[in-house]
DSSP file (Angstrom, degrees, kcal/mol; ACC not computed):
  #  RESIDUE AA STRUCTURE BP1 BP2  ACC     N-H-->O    O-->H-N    N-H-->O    O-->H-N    TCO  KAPPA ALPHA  PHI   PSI    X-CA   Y-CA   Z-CA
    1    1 A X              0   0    0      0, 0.0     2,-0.5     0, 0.0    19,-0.0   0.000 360.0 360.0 360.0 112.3   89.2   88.1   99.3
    2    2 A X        +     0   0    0     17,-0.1     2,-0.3     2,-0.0    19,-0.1  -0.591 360.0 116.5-141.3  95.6   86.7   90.7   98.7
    3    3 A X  E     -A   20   0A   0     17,-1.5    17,-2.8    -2,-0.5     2,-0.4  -0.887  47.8-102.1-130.2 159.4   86.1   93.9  101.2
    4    4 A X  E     -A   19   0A   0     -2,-0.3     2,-0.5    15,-0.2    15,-0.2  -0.878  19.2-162.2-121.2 167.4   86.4   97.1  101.2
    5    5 A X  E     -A   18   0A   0     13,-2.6    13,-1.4    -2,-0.4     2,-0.6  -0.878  10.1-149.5-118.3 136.3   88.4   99.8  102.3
    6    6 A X  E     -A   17   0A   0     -2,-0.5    11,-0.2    11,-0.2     2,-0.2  -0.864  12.8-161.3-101.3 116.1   88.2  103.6  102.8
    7    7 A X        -     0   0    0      9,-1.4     2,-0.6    -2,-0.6     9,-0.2  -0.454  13.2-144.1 -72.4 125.8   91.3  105.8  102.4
    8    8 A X        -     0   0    0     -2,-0.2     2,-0.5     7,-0.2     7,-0.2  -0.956  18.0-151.1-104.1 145.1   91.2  109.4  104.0
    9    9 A X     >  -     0   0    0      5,-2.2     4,-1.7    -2,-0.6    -2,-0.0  -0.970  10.0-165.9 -99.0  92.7   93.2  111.4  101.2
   10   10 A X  T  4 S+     0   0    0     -2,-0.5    -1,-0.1     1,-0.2     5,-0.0   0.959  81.8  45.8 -77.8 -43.8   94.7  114.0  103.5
   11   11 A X  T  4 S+     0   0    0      1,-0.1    -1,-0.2    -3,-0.1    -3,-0.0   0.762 126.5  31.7 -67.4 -17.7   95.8  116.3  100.7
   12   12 A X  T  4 S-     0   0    0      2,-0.2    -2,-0.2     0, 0.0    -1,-0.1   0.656  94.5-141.5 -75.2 -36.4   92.6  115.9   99.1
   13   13 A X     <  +     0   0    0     -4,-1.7    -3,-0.2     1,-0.3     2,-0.1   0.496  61.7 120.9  81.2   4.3   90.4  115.5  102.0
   14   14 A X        -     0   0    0     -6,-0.0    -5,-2.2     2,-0.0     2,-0.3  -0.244  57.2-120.7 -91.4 178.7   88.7  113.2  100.2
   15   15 A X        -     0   0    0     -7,-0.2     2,-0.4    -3,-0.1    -7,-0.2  -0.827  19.3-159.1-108.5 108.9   87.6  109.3  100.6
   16   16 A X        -     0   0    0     -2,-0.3    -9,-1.4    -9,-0.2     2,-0.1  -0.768  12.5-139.7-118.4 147.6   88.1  106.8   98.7
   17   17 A X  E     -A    6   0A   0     -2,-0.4     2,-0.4   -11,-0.2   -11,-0.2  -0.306  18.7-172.3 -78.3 133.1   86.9  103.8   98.2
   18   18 A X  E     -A    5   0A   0    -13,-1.4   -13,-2.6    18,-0.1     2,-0.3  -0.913  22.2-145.5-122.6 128.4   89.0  100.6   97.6
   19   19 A X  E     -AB   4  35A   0     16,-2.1    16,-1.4    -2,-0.4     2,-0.7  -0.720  32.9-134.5 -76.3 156.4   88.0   96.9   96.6
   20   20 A X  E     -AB   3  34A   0    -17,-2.8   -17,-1.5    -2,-0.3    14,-0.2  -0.962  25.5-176.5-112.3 112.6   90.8   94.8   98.7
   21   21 A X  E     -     0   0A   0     12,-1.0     2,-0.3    -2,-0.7    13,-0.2   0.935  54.6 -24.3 -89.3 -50.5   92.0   92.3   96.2
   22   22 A X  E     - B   0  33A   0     11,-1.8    11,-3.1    59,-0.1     2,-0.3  -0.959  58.8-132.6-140.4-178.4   94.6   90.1   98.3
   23   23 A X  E     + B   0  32A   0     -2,-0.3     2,-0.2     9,-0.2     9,-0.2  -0.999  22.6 175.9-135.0 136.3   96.6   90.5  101.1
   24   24 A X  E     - B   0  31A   0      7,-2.1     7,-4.5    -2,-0.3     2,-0.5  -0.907  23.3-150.8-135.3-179.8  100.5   89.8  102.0
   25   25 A X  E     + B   0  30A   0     -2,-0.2     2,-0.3     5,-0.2     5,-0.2  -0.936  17.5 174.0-140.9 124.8  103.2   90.1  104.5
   26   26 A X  S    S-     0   0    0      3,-3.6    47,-0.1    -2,-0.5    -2,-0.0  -0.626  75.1  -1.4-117.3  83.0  106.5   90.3  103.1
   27   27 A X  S    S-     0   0    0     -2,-0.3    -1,-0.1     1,-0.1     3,-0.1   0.692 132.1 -59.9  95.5  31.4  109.7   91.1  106.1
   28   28 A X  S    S+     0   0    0      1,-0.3     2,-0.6    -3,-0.0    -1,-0.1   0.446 114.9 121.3  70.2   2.1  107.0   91.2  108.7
   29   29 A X        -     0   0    0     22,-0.0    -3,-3.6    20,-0.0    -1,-0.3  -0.935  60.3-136.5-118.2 130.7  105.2   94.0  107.0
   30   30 A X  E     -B   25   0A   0     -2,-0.6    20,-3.1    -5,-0.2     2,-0.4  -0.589  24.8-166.0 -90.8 145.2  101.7   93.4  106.1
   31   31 A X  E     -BC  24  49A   0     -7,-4.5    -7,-2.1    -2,-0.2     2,-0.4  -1.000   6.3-155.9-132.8 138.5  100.6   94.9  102.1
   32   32 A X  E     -BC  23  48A   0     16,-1.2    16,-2.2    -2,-0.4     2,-0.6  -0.759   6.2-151.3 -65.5 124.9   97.5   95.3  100.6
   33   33 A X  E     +BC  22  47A   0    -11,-3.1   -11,-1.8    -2,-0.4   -12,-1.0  -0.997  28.5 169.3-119.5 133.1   96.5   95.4   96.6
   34   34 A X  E     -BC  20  46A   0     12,-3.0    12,-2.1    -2,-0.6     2,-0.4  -0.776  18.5-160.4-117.6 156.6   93.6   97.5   96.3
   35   35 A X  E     -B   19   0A   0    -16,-1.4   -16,-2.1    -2,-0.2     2,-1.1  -0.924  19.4-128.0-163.9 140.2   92.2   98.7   93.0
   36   36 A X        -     0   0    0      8,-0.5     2,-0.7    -2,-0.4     8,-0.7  -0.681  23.8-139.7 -81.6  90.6   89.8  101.7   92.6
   37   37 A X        +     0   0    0     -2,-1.1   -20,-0.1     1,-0.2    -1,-0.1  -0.342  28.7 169.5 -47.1 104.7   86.6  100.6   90.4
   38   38 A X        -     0   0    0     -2,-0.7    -1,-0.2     2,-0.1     3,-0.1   0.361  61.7-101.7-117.8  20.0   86.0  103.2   88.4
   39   39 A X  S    S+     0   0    0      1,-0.4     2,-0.3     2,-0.1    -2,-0.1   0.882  88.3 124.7  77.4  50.2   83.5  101.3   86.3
   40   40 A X  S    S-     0   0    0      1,-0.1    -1,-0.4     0, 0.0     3,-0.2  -0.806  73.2-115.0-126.4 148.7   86.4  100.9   83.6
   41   41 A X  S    S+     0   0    0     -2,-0.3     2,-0.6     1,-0.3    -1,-0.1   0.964 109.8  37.4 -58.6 -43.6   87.8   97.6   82.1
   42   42 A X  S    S-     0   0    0     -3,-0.1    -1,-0.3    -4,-0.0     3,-0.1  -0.960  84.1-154.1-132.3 108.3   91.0   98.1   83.7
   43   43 A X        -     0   0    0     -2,-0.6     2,-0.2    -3,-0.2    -6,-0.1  -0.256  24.3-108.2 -42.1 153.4   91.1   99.7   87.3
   44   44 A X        -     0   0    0     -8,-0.7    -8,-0.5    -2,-0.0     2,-0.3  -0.456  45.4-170.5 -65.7 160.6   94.1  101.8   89.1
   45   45 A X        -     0   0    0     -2,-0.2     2,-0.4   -10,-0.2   -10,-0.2  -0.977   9.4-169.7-157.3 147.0   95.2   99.5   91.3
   46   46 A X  E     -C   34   0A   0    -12,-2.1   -12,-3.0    -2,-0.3     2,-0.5  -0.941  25.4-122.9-138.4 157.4   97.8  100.2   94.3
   47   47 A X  E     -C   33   0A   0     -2,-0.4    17,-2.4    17,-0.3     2,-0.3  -0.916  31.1-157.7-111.0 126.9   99.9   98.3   96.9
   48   48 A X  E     -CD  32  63A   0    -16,-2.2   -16,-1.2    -2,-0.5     2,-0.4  -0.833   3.4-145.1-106.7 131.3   99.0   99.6  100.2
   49   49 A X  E     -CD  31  62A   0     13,-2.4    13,-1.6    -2,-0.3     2,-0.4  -0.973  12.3-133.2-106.7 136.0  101.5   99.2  103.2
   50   50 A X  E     + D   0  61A   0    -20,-3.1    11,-0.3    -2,-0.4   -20,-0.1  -0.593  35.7 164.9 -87.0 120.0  100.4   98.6  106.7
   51   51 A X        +     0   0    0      9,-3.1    10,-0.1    -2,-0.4    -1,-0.1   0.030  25.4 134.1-140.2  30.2  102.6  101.3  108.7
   52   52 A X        -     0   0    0      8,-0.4     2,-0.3     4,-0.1     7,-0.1   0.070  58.5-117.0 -48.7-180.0  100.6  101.2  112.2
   53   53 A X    >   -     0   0    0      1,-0.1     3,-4.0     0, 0.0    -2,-0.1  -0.980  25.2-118.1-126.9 147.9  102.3  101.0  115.5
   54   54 A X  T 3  S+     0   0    0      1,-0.4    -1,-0.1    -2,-0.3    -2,-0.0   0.760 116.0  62.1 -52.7 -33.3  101.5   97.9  117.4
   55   55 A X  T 3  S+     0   0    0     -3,-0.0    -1,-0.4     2,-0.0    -3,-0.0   0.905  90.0 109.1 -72.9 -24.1   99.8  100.1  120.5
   56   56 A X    <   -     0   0    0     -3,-4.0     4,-0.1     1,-0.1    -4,-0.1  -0.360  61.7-153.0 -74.3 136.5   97.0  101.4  117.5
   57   57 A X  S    S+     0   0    0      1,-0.1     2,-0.5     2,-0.1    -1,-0.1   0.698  79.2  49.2 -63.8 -43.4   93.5  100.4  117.5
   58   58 A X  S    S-     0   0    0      1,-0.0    -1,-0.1     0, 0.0    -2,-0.1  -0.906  89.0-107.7-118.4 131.2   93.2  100.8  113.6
   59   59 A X        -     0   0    0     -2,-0.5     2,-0.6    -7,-0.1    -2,-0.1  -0.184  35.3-153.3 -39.1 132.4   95.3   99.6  110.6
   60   60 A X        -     0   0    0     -4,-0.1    -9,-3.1     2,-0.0    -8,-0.4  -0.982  17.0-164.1-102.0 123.1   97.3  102.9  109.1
   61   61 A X  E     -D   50   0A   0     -2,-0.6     2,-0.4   -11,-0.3   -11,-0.2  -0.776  12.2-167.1 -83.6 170.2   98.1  102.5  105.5
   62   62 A X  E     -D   49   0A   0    -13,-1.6   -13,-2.4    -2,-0.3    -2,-0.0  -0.999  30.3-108.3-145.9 137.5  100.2  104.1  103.2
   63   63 A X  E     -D   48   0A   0     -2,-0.4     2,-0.8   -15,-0.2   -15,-0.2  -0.162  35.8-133.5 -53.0 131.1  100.7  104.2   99.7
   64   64 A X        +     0   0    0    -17,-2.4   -17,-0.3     1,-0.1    -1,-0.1  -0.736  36.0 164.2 -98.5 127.4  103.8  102.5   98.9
   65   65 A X        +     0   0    0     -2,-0.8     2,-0.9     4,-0.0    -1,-0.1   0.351  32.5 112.4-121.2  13.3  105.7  104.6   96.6
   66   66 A X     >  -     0   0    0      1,-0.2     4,-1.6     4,-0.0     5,-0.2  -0.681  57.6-144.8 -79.9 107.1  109.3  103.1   96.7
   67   67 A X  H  > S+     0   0    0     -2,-0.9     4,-1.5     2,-0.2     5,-0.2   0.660  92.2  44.8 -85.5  -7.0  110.3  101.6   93.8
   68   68 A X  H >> S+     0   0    0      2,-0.2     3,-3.4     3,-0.2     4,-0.9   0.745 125.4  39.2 -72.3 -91.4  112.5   98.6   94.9
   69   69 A X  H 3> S+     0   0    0      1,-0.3     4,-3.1     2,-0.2     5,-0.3   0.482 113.4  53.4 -23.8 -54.4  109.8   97.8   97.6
   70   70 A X  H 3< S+     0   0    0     -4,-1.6    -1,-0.3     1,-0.2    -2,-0.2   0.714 115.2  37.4 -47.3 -48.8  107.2   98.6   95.4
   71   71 A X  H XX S+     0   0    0     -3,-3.4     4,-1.5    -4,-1.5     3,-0.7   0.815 115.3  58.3 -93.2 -40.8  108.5   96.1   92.4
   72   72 A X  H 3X S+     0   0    0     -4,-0.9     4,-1.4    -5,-0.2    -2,-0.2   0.970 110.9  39.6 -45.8 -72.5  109.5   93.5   95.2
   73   73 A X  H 3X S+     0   0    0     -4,-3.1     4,-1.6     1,-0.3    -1,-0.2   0.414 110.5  57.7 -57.3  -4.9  105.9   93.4   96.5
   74   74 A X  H <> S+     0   0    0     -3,-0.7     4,-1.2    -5,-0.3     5,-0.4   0.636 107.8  54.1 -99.1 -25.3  104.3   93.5   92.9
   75   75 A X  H  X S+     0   0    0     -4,-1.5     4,-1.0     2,-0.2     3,-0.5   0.981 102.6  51.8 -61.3 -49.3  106.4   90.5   92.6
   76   76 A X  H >X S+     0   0    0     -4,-1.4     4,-1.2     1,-0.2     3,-1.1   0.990 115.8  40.3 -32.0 -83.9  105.0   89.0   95.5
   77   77 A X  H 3X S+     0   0    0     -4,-1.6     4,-0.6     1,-0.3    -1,-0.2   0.397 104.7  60.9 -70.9   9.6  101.3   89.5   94.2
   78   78 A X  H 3< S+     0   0    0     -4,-1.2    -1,-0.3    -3,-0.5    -2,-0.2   0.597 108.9  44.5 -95.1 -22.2  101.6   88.7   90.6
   79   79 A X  H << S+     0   0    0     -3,-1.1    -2,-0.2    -4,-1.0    -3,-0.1   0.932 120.4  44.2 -79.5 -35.7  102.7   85.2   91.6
   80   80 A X  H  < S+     0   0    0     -4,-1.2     2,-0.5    -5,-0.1    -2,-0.1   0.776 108.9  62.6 -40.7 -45.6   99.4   85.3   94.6
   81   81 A X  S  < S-     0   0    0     -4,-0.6     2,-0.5     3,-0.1     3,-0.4  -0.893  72.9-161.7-135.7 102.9   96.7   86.8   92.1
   82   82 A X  S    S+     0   0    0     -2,-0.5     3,-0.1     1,-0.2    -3,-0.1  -0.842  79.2  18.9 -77.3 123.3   95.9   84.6   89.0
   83   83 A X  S    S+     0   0    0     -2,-0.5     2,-1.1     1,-0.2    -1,-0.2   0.689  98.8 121.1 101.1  24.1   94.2   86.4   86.1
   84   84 A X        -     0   0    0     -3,-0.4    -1,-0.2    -6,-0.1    -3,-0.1  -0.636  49.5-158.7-121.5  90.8   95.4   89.7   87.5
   85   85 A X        -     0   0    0     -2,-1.1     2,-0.3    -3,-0.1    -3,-0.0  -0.589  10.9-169.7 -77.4 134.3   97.7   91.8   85.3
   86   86 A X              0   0    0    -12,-0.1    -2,-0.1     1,-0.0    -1,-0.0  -0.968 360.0 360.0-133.1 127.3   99.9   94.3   87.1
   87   87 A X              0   0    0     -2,-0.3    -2,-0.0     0, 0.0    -1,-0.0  -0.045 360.0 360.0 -83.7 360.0  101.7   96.8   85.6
């Protein structure tokens, strides 16, 4: 899987750009890992949670910063993602 995604930063204002490395759905909630090229050996990389409401036209995500969820769903994708260290 390889797209990308653009993040509005609302406290920043900025956008940024995300490679989409895989995609899962863990409890009915769909998650993204994304990771930010920053023309580094080792990218950030982040778990994105899909937190639309069914009637919306466009995916919302949101950073997932909870850390049982957070470690649940890194669990998820480290078993998904071969050759992919997450930390």
């Amino acid at each position: 899987m390889s797209s990308r995604l653009t993040f509005f930063d609302s406290e920043s204002g900025e956008n940024i750009e995300f490679d989409v490395v895989e995609q899962t759905r863990v409890n009915n909630v769909d998650y993204l890992l994304v990771a930010v090229d920053e023309g580094e050996e080792e990218s950030e990389a982040y778990i994105l949670k899909d937190v639309s409401l069914p009637t919306d036209e466009d995916a919302c995500y949101e950073i997932v910063e909870d850390k049982d969820e957070l470690n649940a769903v890194m669990g998820v994708f480290k078993e998904i993602v071969e050759g992919f260290d997450i930390e």
